[in-house]
mmCIF file as gemmi writes it, N, C-alpha and C atoms, coordinates in Angstrom:
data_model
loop_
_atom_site.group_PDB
_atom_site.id
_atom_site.type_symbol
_atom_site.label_atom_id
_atom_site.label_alt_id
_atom_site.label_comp_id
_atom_site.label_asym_id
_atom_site.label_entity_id
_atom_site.label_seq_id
_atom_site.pdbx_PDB_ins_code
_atom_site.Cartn_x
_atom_site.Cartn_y
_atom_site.Cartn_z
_atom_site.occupancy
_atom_site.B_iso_or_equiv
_atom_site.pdbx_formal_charge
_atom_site.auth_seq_id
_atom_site.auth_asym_id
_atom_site.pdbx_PDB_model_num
ATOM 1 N N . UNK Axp A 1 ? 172.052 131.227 159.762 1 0 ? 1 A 1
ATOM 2 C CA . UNK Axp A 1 ? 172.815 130.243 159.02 1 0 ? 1 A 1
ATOM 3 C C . UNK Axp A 1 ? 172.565 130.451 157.524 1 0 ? 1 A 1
ATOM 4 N N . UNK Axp A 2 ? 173.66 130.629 156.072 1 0 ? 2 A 1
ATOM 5 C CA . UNK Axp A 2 ? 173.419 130.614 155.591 1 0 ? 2 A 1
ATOM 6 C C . UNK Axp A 2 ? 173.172 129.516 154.734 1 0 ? 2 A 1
ATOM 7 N N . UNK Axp A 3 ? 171.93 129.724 153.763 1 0 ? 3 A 1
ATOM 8 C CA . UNK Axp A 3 ? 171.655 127.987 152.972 1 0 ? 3 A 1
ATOM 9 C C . UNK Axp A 3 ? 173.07 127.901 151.856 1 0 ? 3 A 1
ATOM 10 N N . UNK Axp A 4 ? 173.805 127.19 151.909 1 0 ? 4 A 1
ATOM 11 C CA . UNK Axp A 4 ? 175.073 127.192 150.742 1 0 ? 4 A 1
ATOM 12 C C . UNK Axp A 4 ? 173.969 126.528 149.106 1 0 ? 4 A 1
ATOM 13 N N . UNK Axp A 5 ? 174.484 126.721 148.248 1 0 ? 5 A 1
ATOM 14 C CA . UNK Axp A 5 ? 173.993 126.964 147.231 1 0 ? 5 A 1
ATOM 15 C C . UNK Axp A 5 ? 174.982 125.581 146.628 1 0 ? 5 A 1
ATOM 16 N N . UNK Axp A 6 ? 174.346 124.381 146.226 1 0 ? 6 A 1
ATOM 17 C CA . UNK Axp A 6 ? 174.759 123.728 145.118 1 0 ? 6 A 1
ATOM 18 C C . UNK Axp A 6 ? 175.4 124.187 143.996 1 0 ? 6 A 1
ATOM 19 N N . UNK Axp A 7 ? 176.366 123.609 143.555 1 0 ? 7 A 1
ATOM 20 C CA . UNK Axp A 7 ? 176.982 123.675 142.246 1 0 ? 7 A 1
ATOM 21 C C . UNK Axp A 7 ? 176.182 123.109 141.07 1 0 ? 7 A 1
ATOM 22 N N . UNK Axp A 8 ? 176.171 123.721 140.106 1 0 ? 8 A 1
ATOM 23 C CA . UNK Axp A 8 ? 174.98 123.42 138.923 1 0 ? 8 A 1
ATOM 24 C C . UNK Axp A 8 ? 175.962 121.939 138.285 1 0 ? 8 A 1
ATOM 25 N N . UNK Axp A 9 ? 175.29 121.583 138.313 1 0 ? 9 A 1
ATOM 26 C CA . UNK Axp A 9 ? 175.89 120.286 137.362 1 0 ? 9 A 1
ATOM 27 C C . UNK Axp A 9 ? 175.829 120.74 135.97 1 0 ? 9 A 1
ATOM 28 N N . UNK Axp A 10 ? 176.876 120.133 135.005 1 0 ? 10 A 1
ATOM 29 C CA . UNK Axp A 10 ? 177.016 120.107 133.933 1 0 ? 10 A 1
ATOM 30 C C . UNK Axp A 10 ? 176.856 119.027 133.018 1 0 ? 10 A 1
ATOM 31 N N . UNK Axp A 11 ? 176.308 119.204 131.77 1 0 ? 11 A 1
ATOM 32 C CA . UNK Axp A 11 ? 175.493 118.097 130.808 1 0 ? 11 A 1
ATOM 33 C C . UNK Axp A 11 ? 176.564 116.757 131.507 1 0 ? 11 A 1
ATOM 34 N N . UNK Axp A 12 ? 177.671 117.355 131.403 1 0 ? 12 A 1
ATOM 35 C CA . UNK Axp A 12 ? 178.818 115.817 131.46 1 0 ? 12 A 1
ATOM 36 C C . UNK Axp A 12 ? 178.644 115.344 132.676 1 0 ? 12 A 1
ATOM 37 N N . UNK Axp A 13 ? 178.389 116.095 133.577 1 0 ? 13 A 1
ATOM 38 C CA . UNK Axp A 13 ? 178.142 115.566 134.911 1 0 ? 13 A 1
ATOM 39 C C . UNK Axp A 13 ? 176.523 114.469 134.788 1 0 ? 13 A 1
ATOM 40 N N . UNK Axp A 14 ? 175.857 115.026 134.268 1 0 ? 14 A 1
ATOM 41 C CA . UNK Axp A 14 ? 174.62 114.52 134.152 1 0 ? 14 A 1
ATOM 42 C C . UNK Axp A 14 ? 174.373 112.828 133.263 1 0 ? 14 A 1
ATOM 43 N N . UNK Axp A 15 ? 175.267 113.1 132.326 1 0 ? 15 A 1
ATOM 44 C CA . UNK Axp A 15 ? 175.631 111.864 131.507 1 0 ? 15 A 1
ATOM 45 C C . UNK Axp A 15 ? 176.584 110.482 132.339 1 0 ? 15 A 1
ATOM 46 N N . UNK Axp A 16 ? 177.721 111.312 133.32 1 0 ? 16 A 1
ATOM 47 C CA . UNK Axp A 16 ? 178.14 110.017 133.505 1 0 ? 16 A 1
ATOM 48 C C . UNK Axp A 16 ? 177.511 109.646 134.409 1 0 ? 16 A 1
ATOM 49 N N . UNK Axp A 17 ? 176.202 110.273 135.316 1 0 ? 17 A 1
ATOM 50 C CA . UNK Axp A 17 ? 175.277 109.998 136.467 1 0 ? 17 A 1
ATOM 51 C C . UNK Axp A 17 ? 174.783 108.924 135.884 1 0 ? 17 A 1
ATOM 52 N N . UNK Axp A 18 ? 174.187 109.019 134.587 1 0 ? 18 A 1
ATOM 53 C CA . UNK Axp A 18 ? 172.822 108.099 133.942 1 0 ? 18 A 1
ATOM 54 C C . UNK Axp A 18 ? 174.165 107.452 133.281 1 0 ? 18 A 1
ATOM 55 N N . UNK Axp A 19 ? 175.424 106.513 133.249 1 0 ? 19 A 1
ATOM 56 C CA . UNK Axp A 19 ? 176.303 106.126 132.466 1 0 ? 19 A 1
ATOM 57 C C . UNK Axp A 19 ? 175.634 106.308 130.963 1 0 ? 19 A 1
ATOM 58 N N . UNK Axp A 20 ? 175.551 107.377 130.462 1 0 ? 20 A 1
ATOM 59 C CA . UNK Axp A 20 ? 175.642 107.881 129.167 1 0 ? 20 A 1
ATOM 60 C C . UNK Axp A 20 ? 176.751 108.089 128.341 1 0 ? 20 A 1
ATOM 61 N N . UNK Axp A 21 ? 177.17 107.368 127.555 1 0 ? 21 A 1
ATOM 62 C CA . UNK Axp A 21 ? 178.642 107.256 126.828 1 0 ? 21 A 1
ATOM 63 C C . UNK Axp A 21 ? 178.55 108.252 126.083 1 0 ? 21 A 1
ATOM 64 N N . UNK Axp A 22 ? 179.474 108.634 125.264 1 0 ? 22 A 1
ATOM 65 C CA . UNK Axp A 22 ? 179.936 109.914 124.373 1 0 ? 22 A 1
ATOM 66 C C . UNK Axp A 22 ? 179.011 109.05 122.699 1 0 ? 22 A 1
ATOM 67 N N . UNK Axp A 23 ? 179.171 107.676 122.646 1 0 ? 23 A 1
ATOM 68 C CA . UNK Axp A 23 ? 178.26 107.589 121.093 1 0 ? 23 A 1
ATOM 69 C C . UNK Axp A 23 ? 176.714 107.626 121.383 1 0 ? 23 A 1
ATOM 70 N N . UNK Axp A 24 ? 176.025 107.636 122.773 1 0 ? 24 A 1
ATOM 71 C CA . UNK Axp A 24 ? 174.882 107.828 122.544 1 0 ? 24 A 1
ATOM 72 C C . UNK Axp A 24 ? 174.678 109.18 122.401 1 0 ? 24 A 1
ATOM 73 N N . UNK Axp A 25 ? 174.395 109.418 120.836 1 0 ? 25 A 1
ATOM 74 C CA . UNK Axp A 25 ? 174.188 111.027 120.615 1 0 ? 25 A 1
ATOM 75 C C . UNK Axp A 25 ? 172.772 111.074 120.736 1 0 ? 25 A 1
ATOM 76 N N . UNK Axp A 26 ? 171.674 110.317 120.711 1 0 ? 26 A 1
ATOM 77 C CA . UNK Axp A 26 ? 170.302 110.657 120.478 1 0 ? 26 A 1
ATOM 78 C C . UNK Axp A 26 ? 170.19 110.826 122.219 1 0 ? 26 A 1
ATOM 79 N N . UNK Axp A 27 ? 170.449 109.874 123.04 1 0 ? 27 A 1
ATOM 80 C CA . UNK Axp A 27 ? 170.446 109.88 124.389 1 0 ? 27 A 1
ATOM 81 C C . UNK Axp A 27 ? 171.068 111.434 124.62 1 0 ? 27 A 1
ATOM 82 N N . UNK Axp A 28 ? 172.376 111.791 124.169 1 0 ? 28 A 1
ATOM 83 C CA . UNK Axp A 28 ? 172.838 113.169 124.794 1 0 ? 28 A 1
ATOM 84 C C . UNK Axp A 28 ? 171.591 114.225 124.508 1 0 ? 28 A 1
ATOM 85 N N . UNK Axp A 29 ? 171.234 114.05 123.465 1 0 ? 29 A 1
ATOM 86 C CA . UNK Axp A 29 ? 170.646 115.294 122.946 1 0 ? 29 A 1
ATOM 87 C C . UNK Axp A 29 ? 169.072 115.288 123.337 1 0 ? 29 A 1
ATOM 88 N N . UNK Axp A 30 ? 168.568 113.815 123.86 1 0 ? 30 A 1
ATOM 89 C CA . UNK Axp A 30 ? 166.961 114.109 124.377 1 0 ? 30 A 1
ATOM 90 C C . UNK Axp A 30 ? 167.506 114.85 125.89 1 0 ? 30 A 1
ATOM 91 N N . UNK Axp A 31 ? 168.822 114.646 126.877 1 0 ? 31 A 1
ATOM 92 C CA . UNK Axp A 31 ? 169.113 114.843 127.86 1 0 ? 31 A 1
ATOM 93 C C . UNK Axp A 31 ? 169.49 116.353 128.21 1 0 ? 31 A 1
ATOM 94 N N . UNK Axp A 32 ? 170.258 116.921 127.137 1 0 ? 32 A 1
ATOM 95 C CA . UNK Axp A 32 ? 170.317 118.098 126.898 1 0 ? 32 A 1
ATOM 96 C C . UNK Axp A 32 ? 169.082 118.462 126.844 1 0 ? 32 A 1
ATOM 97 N N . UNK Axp A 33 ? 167.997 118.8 126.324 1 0 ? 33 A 1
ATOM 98 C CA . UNK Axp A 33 ? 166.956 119.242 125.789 1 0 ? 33 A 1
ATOM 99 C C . UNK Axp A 33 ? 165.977 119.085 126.662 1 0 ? 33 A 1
ATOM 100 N N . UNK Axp A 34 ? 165.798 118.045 127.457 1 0 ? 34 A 1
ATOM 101 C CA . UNK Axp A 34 ? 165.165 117.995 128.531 1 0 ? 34 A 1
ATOM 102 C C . UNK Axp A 34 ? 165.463 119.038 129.749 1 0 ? 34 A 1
ATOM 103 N N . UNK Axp A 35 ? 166.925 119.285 130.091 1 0 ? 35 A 1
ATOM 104 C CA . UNK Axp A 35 ? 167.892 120.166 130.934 1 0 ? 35 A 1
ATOM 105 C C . UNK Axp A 35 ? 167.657 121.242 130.403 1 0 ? 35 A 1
ATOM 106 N N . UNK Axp A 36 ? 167.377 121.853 129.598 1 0 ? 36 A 1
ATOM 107 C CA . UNK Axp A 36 ? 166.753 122.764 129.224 1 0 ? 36 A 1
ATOM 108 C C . UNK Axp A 36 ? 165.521 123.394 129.143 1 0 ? 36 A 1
ATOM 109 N N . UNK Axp A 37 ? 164.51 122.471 129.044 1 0 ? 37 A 1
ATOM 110 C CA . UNK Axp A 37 ? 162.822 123.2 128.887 1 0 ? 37 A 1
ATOM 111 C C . UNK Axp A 37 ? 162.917 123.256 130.826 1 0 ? 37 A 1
ATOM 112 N N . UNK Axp A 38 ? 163.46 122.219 131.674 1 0 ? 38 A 1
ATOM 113 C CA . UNK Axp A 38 ? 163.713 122.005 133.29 1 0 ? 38 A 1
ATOM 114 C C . UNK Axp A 38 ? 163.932 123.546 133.252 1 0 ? 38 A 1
ATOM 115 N N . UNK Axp A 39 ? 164.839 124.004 133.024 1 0 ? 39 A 1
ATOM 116 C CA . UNK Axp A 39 ? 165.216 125.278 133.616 1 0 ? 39 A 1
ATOM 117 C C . UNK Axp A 39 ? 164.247 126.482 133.5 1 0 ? 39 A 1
ATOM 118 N N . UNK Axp A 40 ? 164.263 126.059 131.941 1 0 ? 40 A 1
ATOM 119 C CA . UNK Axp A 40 ? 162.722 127.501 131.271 1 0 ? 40 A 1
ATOM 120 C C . UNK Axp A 40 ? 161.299 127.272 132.252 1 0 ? 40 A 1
ATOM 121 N N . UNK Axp A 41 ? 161.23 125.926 132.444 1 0 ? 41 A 1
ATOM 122 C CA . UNK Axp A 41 ? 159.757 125.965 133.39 1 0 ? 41 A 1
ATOM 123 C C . UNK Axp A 41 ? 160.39 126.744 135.395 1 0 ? 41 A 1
ATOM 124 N N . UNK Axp A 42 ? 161.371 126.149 135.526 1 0 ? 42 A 1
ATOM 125 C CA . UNK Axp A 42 ? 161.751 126.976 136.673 1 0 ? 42 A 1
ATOM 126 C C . UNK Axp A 42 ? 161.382 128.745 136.764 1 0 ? 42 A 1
ATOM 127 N N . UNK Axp A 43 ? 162.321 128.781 135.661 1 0 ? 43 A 1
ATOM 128 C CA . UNK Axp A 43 ? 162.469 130.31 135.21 1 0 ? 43 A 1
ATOM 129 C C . UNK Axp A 43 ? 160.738 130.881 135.753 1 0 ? 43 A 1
ATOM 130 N N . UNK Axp A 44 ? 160.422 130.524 134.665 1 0 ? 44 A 1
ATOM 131 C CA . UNK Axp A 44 ? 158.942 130.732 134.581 1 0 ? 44 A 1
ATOM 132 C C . UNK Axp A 44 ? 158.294 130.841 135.624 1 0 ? 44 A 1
ATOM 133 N N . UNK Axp A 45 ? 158.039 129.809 136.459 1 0 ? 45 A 1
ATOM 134 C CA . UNK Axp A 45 ? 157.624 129.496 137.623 1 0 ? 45 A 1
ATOM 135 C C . UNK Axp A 45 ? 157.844 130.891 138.908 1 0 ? 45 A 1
ATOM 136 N N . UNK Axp A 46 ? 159.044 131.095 138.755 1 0 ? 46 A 1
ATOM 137 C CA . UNK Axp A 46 ? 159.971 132.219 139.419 1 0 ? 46 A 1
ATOM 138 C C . UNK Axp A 46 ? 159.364 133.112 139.028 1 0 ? 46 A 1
ATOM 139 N N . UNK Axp A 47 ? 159.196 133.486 137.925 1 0 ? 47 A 1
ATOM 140 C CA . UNK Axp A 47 ? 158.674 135.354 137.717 1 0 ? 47 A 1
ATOM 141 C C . UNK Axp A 47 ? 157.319 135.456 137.923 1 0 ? 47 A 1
ATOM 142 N N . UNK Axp A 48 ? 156.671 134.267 137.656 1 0 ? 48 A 1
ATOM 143 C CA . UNK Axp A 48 ? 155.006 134.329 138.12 1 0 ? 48 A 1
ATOM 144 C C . UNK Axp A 48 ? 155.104 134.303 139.354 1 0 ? 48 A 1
ATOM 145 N N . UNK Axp A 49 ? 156.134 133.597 140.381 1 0 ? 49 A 1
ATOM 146 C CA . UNK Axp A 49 ? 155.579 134.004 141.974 1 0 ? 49 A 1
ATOM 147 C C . UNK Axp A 49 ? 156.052 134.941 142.035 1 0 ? 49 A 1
ATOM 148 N N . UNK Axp A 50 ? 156.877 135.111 141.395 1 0 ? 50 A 1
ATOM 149 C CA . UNK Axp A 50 ? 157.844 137.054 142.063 1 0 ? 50 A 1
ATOM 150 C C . UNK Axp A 50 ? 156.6 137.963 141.898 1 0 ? 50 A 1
ATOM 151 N N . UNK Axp A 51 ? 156.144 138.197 140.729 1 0 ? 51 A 1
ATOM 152 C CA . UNK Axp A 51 ? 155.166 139.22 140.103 1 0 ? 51 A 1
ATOM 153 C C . UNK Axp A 51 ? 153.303 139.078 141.062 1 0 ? 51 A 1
ATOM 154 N N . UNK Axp A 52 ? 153.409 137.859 141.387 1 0 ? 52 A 1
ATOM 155 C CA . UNK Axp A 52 ? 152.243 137.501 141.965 1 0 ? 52 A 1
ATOM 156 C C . UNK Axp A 52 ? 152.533 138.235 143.684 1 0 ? 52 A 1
ATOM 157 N N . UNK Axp A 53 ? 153.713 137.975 144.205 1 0 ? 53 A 1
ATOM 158 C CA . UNK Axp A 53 ? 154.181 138.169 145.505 1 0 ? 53 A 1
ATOM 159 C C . UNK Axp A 53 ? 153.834 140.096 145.563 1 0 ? 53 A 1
ATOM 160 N N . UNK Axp A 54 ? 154.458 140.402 144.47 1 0 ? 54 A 1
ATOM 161 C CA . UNK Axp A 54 ? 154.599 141.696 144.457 1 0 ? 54 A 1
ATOM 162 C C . UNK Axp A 54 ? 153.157 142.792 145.162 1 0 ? 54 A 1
ATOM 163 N N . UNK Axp A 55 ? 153.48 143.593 146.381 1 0 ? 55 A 1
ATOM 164 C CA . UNK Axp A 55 ? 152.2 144.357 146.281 1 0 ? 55 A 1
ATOM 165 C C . UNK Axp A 55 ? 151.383 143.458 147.921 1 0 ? 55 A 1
ATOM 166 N N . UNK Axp A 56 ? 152.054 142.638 148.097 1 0 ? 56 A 1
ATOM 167 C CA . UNK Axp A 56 ? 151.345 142.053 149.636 1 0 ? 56 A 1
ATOM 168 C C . UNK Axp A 56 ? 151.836 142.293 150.815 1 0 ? 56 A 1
ATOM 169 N N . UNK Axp A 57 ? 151.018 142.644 151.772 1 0 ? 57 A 1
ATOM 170 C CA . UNK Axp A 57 ? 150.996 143.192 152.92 1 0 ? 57 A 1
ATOM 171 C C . UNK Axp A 57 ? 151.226 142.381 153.947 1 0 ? 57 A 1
ATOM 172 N N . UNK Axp A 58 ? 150.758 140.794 153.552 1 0 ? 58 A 1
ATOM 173 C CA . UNK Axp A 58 ? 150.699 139.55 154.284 1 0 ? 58 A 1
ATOM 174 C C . UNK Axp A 58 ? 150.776 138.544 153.009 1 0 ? 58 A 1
ATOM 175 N N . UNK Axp A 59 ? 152.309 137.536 153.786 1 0 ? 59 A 1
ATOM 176 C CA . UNK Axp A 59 ? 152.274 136.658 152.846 1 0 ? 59 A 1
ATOM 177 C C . UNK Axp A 59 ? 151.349 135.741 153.036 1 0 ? 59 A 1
ATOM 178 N N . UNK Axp A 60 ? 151.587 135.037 151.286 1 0 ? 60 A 1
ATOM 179 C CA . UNK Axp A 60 ? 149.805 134.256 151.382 1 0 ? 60 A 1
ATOM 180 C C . UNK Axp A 60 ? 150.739 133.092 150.923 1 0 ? 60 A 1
ATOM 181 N N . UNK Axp A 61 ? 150.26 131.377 152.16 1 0 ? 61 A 1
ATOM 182 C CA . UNK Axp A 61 ? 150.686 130.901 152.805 1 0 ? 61 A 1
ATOM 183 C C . UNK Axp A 61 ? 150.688 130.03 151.205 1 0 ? 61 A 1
ATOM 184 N N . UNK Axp A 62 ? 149.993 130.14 149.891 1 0 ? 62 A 1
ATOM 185 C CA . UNK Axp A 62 ? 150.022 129.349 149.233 1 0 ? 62 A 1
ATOM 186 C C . UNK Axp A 62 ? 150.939 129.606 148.185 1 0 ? 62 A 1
ATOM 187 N N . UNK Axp A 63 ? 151.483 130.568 148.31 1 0 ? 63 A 1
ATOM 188 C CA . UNK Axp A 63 ? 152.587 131.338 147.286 1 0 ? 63 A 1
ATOM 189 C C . UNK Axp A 63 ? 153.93 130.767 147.745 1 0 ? 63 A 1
ATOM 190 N N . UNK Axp A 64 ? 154.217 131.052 149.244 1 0 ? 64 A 1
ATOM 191 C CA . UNK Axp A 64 ? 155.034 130.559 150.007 1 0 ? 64 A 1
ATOM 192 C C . UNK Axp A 64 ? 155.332 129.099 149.903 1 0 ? 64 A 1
ATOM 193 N N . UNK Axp A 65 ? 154.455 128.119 149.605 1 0 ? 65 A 1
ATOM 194 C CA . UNK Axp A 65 ? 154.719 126.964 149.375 1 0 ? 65 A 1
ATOM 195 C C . UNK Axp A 65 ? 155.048 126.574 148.07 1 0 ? 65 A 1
ATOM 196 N N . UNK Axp A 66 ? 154.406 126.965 146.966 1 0 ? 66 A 1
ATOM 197 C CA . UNK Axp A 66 ? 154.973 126.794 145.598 1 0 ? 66 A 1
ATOM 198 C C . UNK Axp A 66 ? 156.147 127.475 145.358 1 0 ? 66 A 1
ATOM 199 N N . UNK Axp A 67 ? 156.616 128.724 145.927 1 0 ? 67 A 1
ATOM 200 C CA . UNK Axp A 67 ? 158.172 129.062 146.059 1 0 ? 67 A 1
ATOM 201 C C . UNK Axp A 67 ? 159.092 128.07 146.874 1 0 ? 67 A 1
ATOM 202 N N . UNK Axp A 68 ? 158.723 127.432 147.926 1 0 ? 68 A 1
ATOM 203 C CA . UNK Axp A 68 ? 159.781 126.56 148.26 1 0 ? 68 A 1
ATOM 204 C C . UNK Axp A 68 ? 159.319 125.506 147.498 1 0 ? 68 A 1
ATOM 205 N N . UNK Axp A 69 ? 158.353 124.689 147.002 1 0 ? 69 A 1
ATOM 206 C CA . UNK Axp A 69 ? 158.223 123.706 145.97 1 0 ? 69 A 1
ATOM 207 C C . UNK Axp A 69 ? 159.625 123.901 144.848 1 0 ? 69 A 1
ATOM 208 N N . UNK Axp A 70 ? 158.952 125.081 144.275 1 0 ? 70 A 1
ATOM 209 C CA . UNK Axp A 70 ? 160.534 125.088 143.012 1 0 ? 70 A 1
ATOM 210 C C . UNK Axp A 70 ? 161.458 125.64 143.691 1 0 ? 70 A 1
ATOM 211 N N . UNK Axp A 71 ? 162.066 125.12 144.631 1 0 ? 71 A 1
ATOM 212 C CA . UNK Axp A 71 ? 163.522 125.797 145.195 1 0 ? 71 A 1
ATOM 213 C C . UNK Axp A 71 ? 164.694 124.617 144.384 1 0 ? 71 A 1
ATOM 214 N N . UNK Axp A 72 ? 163.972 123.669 144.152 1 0 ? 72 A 1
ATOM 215 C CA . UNK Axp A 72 ? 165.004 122.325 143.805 1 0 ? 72 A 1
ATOM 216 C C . UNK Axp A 72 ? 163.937 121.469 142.877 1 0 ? 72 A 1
ATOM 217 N N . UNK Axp A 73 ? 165.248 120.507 142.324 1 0 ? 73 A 1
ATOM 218 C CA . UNK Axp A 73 ? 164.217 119.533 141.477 1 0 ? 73 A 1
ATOM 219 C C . UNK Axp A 73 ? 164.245 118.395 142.614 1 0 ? 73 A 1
ATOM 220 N N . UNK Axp A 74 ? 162.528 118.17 142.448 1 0 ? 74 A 1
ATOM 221 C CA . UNK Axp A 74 ? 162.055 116.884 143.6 1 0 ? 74 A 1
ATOM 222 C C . UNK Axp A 74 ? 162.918 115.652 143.248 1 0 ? 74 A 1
ATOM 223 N N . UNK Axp A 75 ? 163.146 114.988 144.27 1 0 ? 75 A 1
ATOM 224 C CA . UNK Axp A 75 ? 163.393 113.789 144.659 1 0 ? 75 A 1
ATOM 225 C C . UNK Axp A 75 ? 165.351 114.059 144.587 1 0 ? 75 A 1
ATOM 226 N N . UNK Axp A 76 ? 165.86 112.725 144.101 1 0 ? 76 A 1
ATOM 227 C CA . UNK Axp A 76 ? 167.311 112.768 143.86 1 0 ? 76 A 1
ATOM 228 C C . UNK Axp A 76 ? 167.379 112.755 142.63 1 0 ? 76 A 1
ATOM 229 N N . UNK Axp A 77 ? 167.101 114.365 141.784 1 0 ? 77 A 1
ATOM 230 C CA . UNK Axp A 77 ? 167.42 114.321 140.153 1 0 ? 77 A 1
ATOM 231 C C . UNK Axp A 77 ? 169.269 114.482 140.094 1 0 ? 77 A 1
ATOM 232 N N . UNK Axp A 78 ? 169 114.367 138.637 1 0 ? 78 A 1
ATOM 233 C CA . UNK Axp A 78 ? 170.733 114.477 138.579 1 0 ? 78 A 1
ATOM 234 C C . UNK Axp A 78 ? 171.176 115.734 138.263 1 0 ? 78 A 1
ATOM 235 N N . UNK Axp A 79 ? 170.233 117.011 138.406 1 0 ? 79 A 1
ATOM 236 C CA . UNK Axp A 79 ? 170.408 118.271 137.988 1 0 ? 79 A 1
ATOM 237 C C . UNK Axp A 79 ? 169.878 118.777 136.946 1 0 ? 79 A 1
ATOM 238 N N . UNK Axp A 80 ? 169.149 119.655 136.587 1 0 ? 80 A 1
ATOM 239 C CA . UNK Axp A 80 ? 168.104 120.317 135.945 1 0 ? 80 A 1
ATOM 240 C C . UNK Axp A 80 ? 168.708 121.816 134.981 1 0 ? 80 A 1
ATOM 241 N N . UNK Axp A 81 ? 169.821 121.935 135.193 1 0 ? 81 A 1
ATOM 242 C CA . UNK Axp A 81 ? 170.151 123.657 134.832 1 0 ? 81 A 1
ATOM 243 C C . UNK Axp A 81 ? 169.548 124.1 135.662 1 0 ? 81 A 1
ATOM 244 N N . UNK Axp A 82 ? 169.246 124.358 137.269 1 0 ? 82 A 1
ATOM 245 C CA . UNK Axp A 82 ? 168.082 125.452 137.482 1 0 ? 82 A 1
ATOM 246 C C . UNK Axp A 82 ? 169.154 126.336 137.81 1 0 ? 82 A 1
């Protein structure tokens, strides 16, 4: 079975989740900016298990869990950029 892959939400999607109007500009822009470092720590997260994974003979059961840990943002977020 394949896992289908979510559609990335977009800032606007994310704003009318949290009813964020178009004049809260300080609200858009901590929200943006937040949706952003979200993704860079994903990112991140990703190449340290990739690079860590790399070279094993037997997966190690604790790598395996922090890769499905960042598969998604926990709980019901409203979307992260990942």
């Amino acid at each position: 079975m394949a896992v289908q892959k979510q559609k990335e939400k977009t800032a606007e999607d994310v704003f009318a989740e949290f009813g964020v109007g178009t004049g809260d500009v300080a609200m858009r822009k901590f929200i943006r900016g937040q949706r952003r470092l979200n993704k860079r720590f994903y990112k991140t997260l990703e190449a340290i298990l990739d690079h860590l994974k790399k070279g094993q003979k037997v997966p190690d059961q604790a790598l395996l869990k922090a890769e499905k840990l960042n598969e998604g943002v926990p709980g019901d977020g409203p979307g992260c950029g990942k």
